[in-house]
N, C-alpha and C positions, 0 to 999 in steps of 0.2 A: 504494500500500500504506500502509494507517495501524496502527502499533502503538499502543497501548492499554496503559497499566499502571494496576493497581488497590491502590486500599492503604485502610489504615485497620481493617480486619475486628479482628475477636476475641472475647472473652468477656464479655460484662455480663449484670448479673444483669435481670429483671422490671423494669420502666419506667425504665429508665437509658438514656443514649443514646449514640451513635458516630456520626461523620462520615464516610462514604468519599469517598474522592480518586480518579480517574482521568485521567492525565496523559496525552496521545495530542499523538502524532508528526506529523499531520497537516500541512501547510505551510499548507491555506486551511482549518483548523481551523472558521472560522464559517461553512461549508455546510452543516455535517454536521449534522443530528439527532443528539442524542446520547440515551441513553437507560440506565438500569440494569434489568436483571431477576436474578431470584433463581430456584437450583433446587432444593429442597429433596431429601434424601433419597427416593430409592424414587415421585418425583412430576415433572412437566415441568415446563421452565424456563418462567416467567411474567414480563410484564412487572410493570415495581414504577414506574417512570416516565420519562416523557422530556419533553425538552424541543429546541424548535427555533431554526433560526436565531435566528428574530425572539424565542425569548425564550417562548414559547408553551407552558406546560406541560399535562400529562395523567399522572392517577395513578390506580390501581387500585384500587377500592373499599376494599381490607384496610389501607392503606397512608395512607388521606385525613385530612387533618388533623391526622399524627403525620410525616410523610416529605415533607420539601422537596428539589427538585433545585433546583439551578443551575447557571450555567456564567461563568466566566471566562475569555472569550475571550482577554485579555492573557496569559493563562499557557495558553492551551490545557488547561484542565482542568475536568472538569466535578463536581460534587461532590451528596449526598445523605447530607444531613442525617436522622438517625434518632434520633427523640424516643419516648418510651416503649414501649419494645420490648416484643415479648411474644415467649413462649417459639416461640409459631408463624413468629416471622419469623426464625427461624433457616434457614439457607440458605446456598449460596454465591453470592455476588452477583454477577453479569457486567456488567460496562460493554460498550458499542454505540455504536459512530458509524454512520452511515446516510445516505446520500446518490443518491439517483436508483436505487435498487433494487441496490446494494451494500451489503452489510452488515461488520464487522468488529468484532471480539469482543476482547475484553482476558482474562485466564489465570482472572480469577475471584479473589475472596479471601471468606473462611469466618467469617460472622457468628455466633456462638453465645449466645442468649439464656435462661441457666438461671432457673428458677421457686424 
């Protein structure tokens, strides 16, 4: 079982940016894929990006160029970075480890990007 917490979310206005943090429980923390997606109201949860053991990233068209993931393994945490926001990346964001076809979900935190 890996728990998962998320932090950082909140309020910025139009091209301002926020870090999220998500901290997981894991013991062999550097198996896992980790990954963030976002669900926006009234729309399904999508990926926003992940990255793998070895370090290996993948982002979502909406997101390229402006949303860095990474991870620190020493801390077990993985983070995405969020540069100039737009009002559409408003969402609540879910953190994801992922490992051999198990998935595990952190509670989510609520990024809100006014115009």
């Amino acid at each position: 079982q890996v728990q998962l917490v998320e932090s950082g979310g909140g309020l910025v206005q139009t091209g301002g940016s926020l870090r999220l943090s998500c901290a997981a429980s894991a013991t062999i923390f550097t198996i896992y894929t980790m990954g963030w997606y976002r669900q926006a109201p009234g729309k399904q949860r999508e990926l926003v990006a992940t990255i793998t053991s070895g370090g290996i990233t993948n982002y979502a068209d909406s997101v390229k160029g402006r949303f860095t993931i990474s991870r620190d393994n020493a801390k077990n945490t993985v983070y995405l970075q969020m540069n100039s926001l737009k009002p559409e990346d408003t969402a609540v964001y879910y953190c994801n480890a992922y490992w051999r076809g198990v998935g595990y979900w952190g509670q989510g935190t609520q990024v809100t990007v006014s115009s």
